[in-house]
N, C-alpha and C positions, 0 to 999 in steps of 0.2 A: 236906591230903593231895594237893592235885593240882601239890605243887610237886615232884616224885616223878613219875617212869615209871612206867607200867600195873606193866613188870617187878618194877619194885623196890617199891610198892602190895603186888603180891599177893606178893611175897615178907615184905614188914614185916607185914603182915596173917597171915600164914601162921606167922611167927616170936611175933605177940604170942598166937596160940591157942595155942602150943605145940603144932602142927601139923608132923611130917616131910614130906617128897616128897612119899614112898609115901601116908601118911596120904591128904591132900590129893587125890591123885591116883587114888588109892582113891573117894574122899566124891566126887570128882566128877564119875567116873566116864568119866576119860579116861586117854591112854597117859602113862606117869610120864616118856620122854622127851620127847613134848611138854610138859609141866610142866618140866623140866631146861631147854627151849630156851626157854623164856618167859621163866623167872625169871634167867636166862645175856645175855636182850637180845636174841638171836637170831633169834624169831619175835615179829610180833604177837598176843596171842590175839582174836580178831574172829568177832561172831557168835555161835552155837553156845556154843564153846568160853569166851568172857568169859560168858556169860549160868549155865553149869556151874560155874566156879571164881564167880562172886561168889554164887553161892547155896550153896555147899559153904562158903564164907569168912562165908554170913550178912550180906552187904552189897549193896545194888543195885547195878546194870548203872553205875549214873551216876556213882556214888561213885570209878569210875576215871577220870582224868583222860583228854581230850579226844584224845591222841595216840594210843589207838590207833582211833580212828573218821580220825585227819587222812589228808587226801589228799596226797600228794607233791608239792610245789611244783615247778613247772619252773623251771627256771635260766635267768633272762636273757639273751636273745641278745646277743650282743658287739655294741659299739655299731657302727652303719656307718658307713664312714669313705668322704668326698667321693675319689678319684683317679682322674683323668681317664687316666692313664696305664698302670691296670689294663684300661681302656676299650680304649685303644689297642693293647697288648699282646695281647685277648683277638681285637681286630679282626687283628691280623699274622700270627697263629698260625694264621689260615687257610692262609698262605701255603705252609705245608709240606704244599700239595697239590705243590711242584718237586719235593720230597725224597722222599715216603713215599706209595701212592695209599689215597686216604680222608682221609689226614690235614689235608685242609682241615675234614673233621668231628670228625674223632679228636679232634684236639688240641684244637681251641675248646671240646667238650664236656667235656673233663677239665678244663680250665681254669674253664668255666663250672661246672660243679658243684661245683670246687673254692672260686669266691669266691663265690656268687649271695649269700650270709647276709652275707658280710662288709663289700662293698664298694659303696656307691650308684649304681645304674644298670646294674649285670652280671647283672641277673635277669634284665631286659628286654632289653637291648641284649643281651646272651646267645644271646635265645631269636629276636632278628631275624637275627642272622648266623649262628644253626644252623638257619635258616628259609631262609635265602636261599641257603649254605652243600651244606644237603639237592636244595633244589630242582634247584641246578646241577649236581651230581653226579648225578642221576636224569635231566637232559636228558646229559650230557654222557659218561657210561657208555650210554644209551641207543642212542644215535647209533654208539658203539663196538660194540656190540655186533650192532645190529643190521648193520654194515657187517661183521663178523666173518662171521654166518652168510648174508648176500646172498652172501660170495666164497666159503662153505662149499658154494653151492647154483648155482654160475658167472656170477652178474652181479660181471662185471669192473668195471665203471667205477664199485662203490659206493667201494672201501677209500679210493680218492684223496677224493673225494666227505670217508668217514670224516676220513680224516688234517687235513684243512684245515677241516675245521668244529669239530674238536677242538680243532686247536691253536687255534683263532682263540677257543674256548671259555677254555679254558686263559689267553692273555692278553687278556679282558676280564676273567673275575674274578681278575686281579693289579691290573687297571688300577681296580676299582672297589673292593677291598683298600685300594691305596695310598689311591684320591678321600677313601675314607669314614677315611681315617686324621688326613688332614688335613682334614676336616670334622670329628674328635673335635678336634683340635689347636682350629681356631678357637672352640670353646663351641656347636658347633649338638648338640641334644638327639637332633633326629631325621633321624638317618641312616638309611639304607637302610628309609624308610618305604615303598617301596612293596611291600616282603615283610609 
């Protein structure tokens, strides 16, 4: 019997009593559409409800086979694949902090969520250039900002102050973008280890 579904079990058991639905569903005292979705495939009966119909059928709990106690297997994650050049890619896309503001974080994070399962080494190397990524953007908005409301409140001589620590902001993380791109290019692991 247990080479049969629970479904198809209490439906063959149900057919050799000469048992209807209603019958059935009557004796054991449950809704005759959940006995339709059981016997349909649709639901498992678990619990409660298997312990009703195998006593209404005259058969123990055990007598149904194993599947509807089994637990869902999860699906294998897809193998990860060794590319250094997904590395690289996810180290560049910081860069469209020239184009877009935020998007030194924006984009590495859509990128990084998008391969971290797929691709060997983008979980971590990921999570150090959305680390380093973060940081600079929180000194480098900082600085803006606060040079916005010093000239809102009349000290003159902050915004120049602002302007040149920005940009100077601005192109060291291009210049440590590129370093740490070709440190992906030569095979070193750990770049930008000190985030």
């Amino acid at each position: 019997m247990n080479k049969q579904t629970t479904s198809g079990q209490i439906r063959t058991l149900r057919k050799n009593k000469g048992l209807s639905q209603e019958a059935l569903a009557e004796m054991a005292g449950i809704n005759l559409r959940t006995l339709q979705r059981i016997e349909a495939g649709d639901t498992i009966p678990r619990g409660e409800t298997l312990r009703l119909l195998a006593q209404a059928l005259g058969v123990d709990v055990e007598m149904f086979s194993a599947d509807a106690f089994a637990v869902p297997v999860a699906i294998p994650p897809a193998p990860v694949v060794e590319d250094p050049g997904v590395l690289k890619l996810l180290n560049l896309s910081a860069l469209s902090l020239w184009v877009m503001p935020l998007g030194n974080v924006l984009l590495p994070l859509a990128f990084w969520i998008y391969k971290r399962n797929t691709v060997a080494g983008v979980a971590e190397f990921g999570k150090r250039v959305l680390q380093f990524q973060i940081a600079w953007t929180v000194l480098t908005y900082g600085i803006a900002f606060t040079a916005m409301f010093s000239a809102f409140f009349g000290h003159l001589g902050m915004p120049q102050f602002a302007l040149y620590s920005t940009s100077t902001l601005v192109v060291i993380n291009t210049i440590v973008i590129i370093w740490t791109h070709f440190q992906i290019g030569r095979g070193k692991d750990r770049v930008l280890g000190l985030v």
